[in-house]
N, C-alpha and C positions, 0 to 999 in steps of 0.2 A: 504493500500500500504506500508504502514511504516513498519507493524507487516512481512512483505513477505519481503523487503529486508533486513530486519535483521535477518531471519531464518537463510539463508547461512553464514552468519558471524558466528552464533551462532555455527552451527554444523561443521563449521571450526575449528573453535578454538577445540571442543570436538576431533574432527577428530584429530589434532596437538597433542590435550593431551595425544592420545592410541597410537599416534606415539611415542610421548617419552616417553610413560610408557613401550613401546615394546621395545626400544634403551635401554631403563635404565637396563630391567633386562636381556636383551640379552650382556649389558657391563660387567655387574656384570658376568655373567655363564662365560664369556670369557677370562674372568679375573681369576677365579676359576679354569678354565680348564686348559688356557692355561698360565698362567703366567701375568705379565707387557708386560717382554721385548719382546713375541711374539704376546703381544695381537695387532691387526691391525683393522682398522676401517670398511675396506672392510671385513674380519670377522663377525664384530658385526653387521654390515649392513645384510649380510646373515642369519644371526642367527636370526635377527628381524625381516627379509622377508619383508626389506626396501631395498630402492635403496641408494647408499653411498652418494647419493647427500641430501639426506634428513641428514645425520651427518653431511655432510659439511657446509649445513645453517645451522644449530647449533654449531660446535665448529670448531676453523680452523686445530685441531690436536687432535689425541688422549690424549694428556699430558693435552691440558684445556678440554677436554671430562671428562676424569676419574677425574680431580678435580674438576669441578661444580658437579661432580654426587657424586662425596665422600661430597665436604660442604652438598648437598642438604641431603643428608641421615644424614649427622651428625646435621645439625639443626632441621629435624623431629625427630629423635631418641636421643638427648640430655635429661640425666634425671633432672627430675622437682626435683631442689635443696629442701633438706628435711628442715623442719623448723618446727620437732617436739617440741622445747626446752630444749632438752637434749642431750646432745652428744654421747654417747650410740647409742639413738634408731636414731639418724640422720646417726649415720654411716653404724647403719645396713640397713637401708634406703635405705642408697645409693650405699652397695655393693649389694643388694638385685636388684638394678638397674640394675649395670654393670654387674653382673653375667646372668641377663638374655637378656640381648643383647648378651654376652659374647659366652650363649649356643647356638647361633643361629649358623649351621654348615659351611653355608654359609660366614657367618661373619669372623668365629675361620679361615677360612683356606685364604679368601681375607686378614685378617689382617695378618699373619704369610709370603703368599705370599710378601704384600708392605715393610711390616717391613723390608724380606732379601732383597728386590729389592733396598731399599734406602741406603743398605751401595753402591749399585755402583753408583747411581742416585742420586745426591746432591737437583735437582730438587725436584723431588721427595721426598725425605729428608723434605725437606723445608714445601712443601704442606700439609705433616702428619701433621708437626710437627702447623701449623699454621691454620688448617681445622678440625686437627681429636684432637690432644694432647692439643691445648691452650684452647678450649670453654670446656673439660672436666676439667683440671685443676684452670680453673674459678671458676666453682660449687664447686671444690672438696675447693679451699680457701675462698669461699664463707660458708662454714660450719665452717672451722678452724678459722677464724675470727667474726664469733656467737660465738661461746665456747668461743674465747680472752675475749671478750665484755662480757660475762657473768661469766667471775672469773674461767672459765673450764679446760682452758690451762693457760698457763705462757705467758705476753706481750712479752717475749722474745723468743717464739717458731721462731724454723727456718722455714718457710711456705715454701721453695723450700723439704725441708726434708720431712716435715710433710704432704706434697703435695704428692710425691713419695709415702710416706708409705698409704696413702688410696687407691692408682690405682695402683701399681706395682706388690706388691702379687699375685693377684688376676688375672690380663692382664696375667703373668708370667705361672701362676698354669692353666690357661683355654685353652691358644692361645700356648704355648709355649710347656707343656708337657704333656697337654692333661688330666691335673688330675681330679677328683671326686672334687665335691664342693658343696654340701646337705647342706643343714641348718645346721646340726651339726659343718661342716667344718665352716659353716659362721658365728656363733656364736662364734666358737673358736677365727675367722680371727679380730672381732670386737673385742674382749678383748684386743685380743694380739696388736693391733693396737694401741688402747686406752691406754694401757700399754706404748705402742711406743713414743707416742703422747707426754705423758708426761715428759718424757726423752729429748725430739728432741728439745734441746734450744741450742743459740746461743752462744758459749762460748766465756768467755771476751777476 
């Protein structure tokens, strides 16, 4: 009797999960397609071949919609901070990372869409910058502060600077203007960094 009334629990919950896997990537395309500021719930509800009341048990707006579904993407897709010992191959590590989240087409054109949305949306603004920009910038001083500790940089590297020069390039070159970025490209971006790197102190 036990094992029967737990079945329906069981395949409920399953059931909830393909619902919000249907919501998630029907927000995503909507968002793609259609913008921020036109995206609408009752859209996304369509697109998932849900009823809008199934989005509304889950978020009370589209603005906490796309930001639980933006954390959720960026704590699955956060790359595993490199801990080769050497800073060199940590950094190519980790644009090797971001470059390939970076290619994903889907990704390049939502990022590029939020990016212009948030000079009008301060909201917005804020959620990037606290969901998608701080947990990458964690890792990225999480490396810069292995190299301090190990005599690699200078204790007086600027980390705000030096933090920039690992994820900007790069964000810049893939989302922004669309460029070519091959290992060749990557290997150049790693020197020139590293180069960077070393320069990037705190003046007295």
């Amino acid at each position: 009797m036990q094992q029967k009334k737990g079945r329906p629990v069981s395949g409920g919950a399953v059931l909830r999960e393909r619902v919000t896997e249907a919501i998630t990537e029907a927000a995503f395309g909507e968002l793609a397609d259609a913008g921020y500021a036109r995206l609408s719930m009752v859209a996304v509800a369509r697109r998932a071949g849900v009823g809008k009341a199934a989005l509304y048990r889950r978020w009370p707006s589209k603005q906490a919609m796309i930001t639980e579904l933006i954390r959720s993407k960026v704590t699955e897709t956060l790359p595993r901070t490199p801990a080769t010992g050497a800073l060199h191959t940590d950094l190519r590590e980790l644009l090797a990372a971001y470059r390939s989240q970076l290619a994903n087409p889907l990704l390049a054109l939502i990022g590029a869409e939020l990016l212009a949305e948030s000079r009008r949306d301060s909201t917005l603004a804020t959620m990037l910058h606290t969901e998608v920009a701080a947990p990458r910038r964690l890792a990225a001083r999480a490396i810069l502060q292995d190299a301090i500790d190990h005599g690699e940089l200078p204790p007086t590297l600027d980390m705000d600077l030096a933090t920039d020069l690992l994820i900007a390039p790069l964000v810049f070159r893939m989302v922004l203007i669309d460029g070519h970025s091959d290992d060749d490209y990557l290997e150049t971006l790693t020197a020139a960094t590293l180069a960077a790197l070393k320069a990037a102190v705190r003046r007295p």
